[in-house]
N, C-alpha and C positions, 0 to 999 in steps of 0.2 A: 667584103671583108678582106683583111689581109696577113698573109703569114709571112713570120720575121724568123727566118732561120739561117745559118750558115753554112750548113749542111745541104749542098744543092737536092740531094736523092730524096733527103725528108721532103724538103720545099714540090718535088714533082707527085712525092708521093701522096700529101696532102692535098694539092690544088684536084689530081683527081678523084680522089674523096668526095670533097666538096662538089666537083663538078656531077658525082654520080646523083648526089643531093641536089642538084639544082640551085647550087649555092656558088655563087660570079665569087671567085677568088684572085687577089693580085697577090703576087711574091716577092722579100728583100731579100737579100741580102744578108743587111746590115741594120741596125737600128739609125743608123745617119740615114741609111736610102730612104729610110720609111718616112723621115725629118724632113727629106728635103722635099718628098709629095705633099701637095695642096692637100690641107684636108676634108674628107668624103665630106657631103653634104648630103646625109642620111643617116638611116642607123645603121652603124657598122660593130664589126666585132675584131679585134685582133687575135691570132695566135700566136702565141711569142713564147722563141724558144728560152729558156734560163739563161744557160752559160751561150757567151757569143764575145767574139773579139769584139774591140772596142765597149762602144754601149754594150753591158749586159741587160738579160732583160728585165730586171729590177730598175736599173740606170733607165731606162725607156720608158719603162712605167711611170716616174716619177717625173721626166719630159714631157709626158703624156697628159700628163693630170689636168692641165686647163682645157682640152679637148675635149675631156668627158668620156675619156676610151673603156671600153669595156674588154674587158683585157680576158682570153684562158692561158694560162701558163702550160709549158711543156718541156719536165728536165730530165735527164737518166740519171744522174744521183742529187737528188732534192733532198736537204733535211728540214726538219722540223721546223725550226725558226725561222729560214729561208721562207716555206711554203707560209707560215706567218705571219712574217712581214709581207711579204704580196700579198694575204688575204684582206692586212687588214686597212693596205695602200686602196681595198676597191676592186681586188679581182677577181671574180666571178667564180674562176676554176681555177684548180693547180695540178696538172694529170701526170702520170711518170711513163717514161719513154719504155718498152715500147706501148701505144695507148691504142685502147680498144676504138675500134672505129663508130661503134653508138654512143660510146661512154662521149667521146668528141663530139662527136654531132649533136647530144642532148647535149652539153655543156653550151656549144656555139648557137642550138637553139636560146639557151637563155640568155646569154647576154645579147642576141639583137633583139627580144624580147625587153631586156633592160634596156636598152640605149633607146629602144623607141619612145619607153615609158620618159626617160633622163629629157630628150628630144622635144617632150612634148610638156612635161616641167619644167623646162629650160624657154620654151615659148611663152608659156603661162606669167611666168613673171617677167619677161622683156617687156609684155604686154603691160601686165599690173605696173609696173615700172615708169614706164611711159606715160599712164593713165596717173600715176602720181606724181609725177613732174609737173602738172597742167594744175595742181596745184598751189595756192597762196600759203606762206609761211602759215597763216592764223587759221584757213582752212586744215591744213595739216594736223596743227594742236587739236582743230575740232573733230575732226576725225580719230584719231588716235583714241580723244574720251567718249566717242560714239561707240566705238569695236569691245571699248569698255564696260561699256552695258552703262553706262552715265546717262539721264535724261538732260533734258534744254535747260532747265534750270541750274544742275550740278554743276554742267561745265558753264553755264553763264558766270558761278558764284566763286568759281574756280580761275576762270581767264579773268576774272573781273570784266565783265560788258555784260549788254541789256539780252535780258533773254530772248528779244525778239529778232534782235542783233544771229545770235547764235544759231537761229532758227532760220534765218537766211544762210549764216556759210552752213548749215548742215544741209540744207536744198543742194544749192551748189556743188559741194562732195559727192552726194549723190548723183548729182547730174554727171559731173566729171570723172565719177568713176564707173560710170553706165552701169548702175543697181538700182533696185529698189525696193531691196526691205535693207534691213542693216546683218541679217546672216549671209549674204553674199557678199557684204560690204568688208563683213571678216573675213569671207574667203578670199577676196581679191585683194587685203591690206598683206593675210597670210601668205600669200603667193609672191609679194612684194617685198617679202621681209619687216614688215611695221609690227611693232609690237603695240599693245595697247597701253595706255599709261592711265589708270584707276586713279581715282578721285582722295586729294590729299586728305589724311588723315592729321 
């Protein structure tokens, strides 16, 4: 995990926190410092302070967002709307300085609790993803009226071709998206972002 503050004494006084927790802590700075490290390849958690020269921790958060950071905030005068808007940017927690040292701990237990879960939904569809690329444009169509609860005939009458036609790219899909019944076929279209497309009215 890592804590972004500019306050050197917070910054020593948090990492041994953490360290009593058993919790591997790296320390910025600045919100640049934190920019310029590779990022973790795990689940991690930020602590980041509110007010901070340059990047504040708002400005970081929202630098952050393609990361998938799981962020706890920590400011000595937070208002309302402030705390808010970071909640509703994705941050886990928003704690006010000075902050109880379980209150922090349960917070940073849940967001590597969340990034693991984000981590592991974030593979889920790379995967699904992948497994739908190996698809044929007209497999696609067929699929999408499968997830639909459509039988072979529907979508036969719907794509216009022979139902038997249909009945082979629907083998196919299935092969290619390694399932085999079609409730998994939903789960793996879900995970992929595919919506289903219901039979024209």
């Amino acid at each position: 995990m890592c804590i972004v503050d500019d306050d050197e004494s917070i910054r020593r006084s948090l990492s041994r926190l953490f360290r009593s927790a058993r919790i591997a802590a790296e320390t910025f700075a600045s919100g640049k410092a934190l920019l310029e490290r590779t990022a973790h390849d795990g689940p991690s958690c930020l602590v980041l302070d509110l007010r901070m020269p340059g990047l504040d921790g708002l400005e970081l958060q929202q630098a952050l967002a393609e990361r998938e950071a799981q962020i706890v905030f920590l400011s000595g005068r937070a208002d309302v709307s402030t705390c808010a808007e970071a909640m509703k940017a994705g941050a886990v927690d928003f704690l006010t300085k000075p902050v109880d040292d379980e209150e922090l701990l349960a917070a940073v237990g849940r967001a590597l609790a969340r990034s693991v879960e984000a981590r592991k939904t974030a593979a889920e569809r790379a995967a699904a993803r992948a497994r739908l690329d190996t698809l044929t444009p007209r497999e696609f169509e067929v699929m999408q009226r499968v997830i639909a609860g459509l039988l072979n005939k529907q979508i036969a009458d719907e794509l216009g071709a022979a139902e038997k036609t249909i009945k082979i790219h629907r083998g196919r899909v299935m092969e290619k998206m390694s399932v085999t019944s079609v409730a998994e076929l939903v789960r793996v279209a879900q995970a992929a972002g595919v919506a289903p497309v219901a039979a024209a009215t």
